[in-house]
N, C-alpha and C positions, 0 to 999 in steps of 0.2 A: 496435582500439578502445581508447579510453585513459577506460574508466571511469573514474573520477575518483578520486586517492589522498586531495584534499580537497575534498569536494562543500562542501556548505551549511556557511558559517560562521553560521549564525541564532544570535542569541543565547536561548539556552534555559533552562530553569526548573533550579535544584538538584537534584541527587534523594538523598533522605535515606527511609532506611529507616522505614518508619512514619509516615510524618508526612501532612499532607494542608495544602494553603491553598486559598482560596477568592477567589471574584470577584462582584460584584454577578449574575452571570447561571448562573455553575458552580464546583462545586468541586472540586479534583482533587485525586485519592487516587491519592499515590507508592510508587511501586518495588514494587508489587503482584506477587510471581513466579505466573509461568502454571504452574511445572512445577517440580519438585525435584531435587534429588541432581546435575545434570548440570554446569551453568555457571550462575555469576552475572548474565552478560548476558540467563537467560529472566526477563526482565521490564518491566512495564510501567508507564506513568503512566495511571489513570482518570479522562477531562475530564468529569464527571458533571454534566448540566443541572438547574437550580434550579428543576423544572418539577414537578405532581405526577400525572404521567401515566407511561407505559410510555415508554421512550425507544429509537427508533431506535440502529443501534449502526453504527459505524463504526472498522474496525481498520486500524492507521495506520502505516506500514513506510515507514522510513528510507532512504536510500540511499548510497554509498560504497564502490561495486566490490566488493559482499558480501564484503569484506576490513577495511573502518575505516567510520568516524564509528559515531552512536548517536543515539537518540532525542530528542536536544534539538534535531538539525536539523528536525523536524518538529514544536516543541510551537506555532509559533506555526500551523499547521495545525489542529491537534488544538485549539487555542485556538477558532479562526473555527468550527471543527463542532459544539462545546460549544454556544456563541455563537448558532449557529443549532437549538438543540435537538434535537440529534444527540451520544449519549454516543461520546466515542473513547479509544480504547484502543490508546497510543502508543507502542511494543515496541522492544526490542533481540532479535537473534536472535546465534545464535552464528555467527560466521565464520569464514571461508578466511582458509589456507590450512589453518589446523587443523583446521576440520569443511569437509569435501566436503558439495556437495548430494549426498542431497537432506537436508541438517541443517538446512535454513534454511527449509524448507517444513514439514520435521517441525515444529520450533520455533513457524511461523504457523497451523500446524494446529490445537498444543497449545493455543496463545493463543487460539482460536477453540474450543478445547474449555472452559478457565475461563469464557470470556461465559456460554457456554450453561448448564455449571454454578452459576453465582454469577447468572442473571438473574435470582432473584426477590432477594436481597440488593440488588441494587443498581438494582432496576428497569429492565433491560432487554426490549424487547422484541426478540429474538433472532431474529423471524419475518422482520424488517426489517433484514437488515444487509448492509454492503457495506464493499470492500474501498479504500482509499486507499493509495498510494504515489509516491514518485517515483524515476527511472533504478531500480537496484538492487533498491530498494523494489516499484515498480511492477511489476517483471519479477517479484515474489516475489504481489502483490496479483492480479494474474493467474492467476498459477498455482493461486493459491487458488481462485479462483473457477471453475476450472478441475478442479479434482484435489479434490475433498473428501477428507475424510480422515473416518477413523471419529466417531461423533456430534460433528460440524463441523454449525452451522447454515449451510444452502443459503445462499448468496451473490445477494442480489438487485440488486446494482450492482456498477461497477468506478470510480473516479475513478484516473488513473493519468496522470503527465505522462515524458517524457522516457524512454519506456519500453525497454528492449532486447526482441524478439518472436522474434526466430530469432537462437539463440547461433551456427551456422555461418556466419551474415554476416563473424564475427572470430573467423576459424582461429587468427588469430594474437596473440589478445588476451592478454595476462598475465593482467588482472584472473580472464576465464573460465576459462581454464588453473588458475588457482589454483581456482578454484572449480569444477572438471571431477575433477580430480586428475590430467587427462592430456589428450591431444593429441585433437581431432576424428579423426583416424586412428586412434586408439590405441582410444576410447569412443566412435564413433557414436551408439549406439543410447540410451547417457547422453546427449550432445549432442541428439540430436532430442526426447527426454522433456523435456528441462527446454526446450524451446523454446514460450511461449506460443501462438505461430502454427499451431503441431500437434496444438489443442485446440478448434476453433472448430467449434461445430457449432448447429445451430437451436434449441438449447435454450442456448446462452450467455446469460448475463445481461447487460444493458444497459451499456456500455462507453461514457464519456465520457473522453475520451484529446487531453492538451495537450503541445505539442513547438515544441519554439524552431525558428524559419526556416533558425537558421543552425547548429543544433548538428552542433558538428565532433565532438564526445563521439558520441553516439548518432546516425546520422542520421534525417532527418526520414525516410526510406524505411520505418524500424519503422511507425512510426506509420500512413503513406500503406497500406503491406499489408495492415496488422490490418486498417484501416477497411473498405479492400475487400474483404476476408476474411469480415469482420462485416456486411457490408453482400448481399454476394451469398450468406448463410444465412440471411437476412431478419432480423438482430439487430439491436436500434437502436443507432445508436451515432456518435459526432461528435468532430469533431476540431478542438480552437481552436488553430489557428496563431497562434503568437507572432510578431507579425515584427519582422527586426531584431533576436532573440536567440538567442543562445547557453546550450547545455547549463548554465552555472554561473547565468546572469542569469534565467531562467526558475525556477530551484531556490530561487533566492533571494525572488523577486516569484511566488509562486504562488497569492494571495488573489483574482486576481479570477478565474483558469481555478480555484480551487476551488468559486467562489459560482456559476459556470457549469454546473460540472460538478453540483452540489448541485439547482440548477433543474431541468435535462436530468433527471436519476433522480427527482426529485419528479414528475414526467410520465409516467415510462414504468415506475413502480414500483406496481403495483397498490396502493391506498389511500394514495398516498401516501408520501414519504420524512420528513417533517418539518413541525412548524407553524410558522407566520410571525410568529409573536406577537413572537420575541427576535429579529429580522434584526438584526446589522449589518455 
C-alpha cells in the first residue's frame, strides 16, 4: 500500500502562534496546543462559528501515511464545518517513524481531552462531537471513536473518506511498517489493535465513509468491509462512491462527500448535528 508521501496539496491557512482571523460566518483561533512538554506538532487551529448557541464539535485529522503533511491539508474542510455551524478543531499529531502508534491516537485523544476541557471557553457542546478525517487521518478518526481514551467525549459520528480498516491488508507496506515499528510477523497483536475493522460492535457510532472507485492508494475493499461490518451490527452507516476517482483526486475535492457526510449524522444523531441557518 503506498500511503501517500504527498497527499493533499490544499492550499492552507498560516499558522502563527497566537494569532486568530476571521470570516463573515467563523473565526479561527491558531496553533492552539492540546498538550505540552512533548512535540510542537500537538496542535491545533479552532474554526469557531459566529453563532450564539453551544456548537457541535468536530475534530479534524490530516492524512499522509502517519509519516508527513499537516493540518493545512484539511483547513479547507475545517472551513466548510465552520460554515455549517459545526466548531472544528484541525490537529497535527506527531509521526512515524519517530513516534510508533499508538502516539498518534494518544495525541487525538489528548486533542479530544482540551474540547472537553476548554468547552465552556469556547462554547462547545462536547455532548455532540464527531470525528472527521481522511486516508491516514481517517484510520486515526476511527480509531477514536472506537478507543476512548480517559475523559475523551463519546464520539457520536464518524465522517471518514479514503480510510485504511484492517492494516494486515499491507504486510508489506512502508508507510505501516514505519508506523508499526515492525513486521506483521514480528507485532500481530499491534497490527490487529490498530486495525479499525476490529472494533465494530452495536454500539459504534454512526459512520459515513467516502472512497474513490478507483483508489489504487487504499482500496475501495476498506471501505466495502467496514460498511458490511457496520451494517450487519445494525450500525448506520453509508458509503459515497466516487466514481472515476482516485485516492489523491477524492482528497483534494472532499466538499461535497463532507456536506453528505454532515446530512447523513444530522439524521442519525439524536437532537441533531447542526442548524441550517449558515449552509453553504
Amino acid at each position: 500500500m503506498k500511503i501517500f508521501n504527498s497527499l493533499l496539496l490544499i492550499c492552507g491557512l498560516s499558522v502563527f502562534s497566537g494569532c486568530k482571523s476571521s470570516s463573515s460566518h467563523f473565526t479561527v483561533f491558531k496553533d492552539l496546543n492540546y498538550t505540552s512538554g512533548i512535540s510542537e506538532r500537538q496542535s491545533g487551529d479552532l474554526y469557531l462559528p459566529k453563532t450564539g448557541r453551544a456548537h457541535s464539535v468536530a475534530l479534524v485529522i490530516h492524512g499522509g501515511g502517519w509519516t508527513g503533511r499537516d493540518r493545512s491539508d484539511m483547513a479547507s474542510v475545517s472551513k466548510q464545518l465552520a460554515g455549517l455551524g459545526i466548531a472544528a478543531y484541525n490537529i497535527n499529531y506527531r509521526l512515524a517513524p519517530e513516534h510508533h502508534y499508538p502516539a498518534q491516537l494518544e495525541d487525538v485523544h489528548a486533542a479530544l481531552n482540551y474540547l472537553e476541557l476548554n468547552k465552556d471557553r469556547w462554547s462547545l457542546n462536547t455532548r455532540c462531537t464527531i470525528t472527521v478525517g481522511y486516508s491516514a487521518g481517517a484510520h486515526l478518526a476511527l480509531l477514536a471513536a472506537e478507543i476512548p481514551g480517559a475523559n475523551t467525549p463519546e464520539i457520536s459520528g464518524v465522517i471518514v473518506g479514503g480510510s485504511p480498516v484492517d492494516l494486515k491488508l499491507y504486510p508489506d507496506s512502508p508507510f505501516i511498517l514505519k508506523l508499526m515499528g515492525g513486521t506483521l510477523a514480528e507485532k500481530p497483536k499491534l497490527w490487529q489493535a490498530a486495525s479499525p475493522i476490529n472494533y465494530v460492535t452495536q454500539n459504534h457510532p454512526p459512520v459515513f465513509l467516502f472512497h474513490g472507485q478507483f483508489d489504487q492508494i487504499v482500496g475501495l475493499n476498506n471501505a466495502e468491509i467496514m460498511l458490511s461490518k457496520l451494517n450487519s451490527a445494525g450500525v448506520p452507516a453509508e458509503l459515497d462512491l466516487r466514481l472515476l476517482k482516485g485516492h489523491i483526486l477524492v482528497g483534494f475535492f472532499q466538499r461535497s462527500s463532507i456536506k453528505k457526510g454532515v446530512d447523513f449524522l444530522n439524521e442519525k444523531i439524536d437532537g441533531g448535528l447542526i442548524s441550517y441557518a449558515q449552509i453553504k
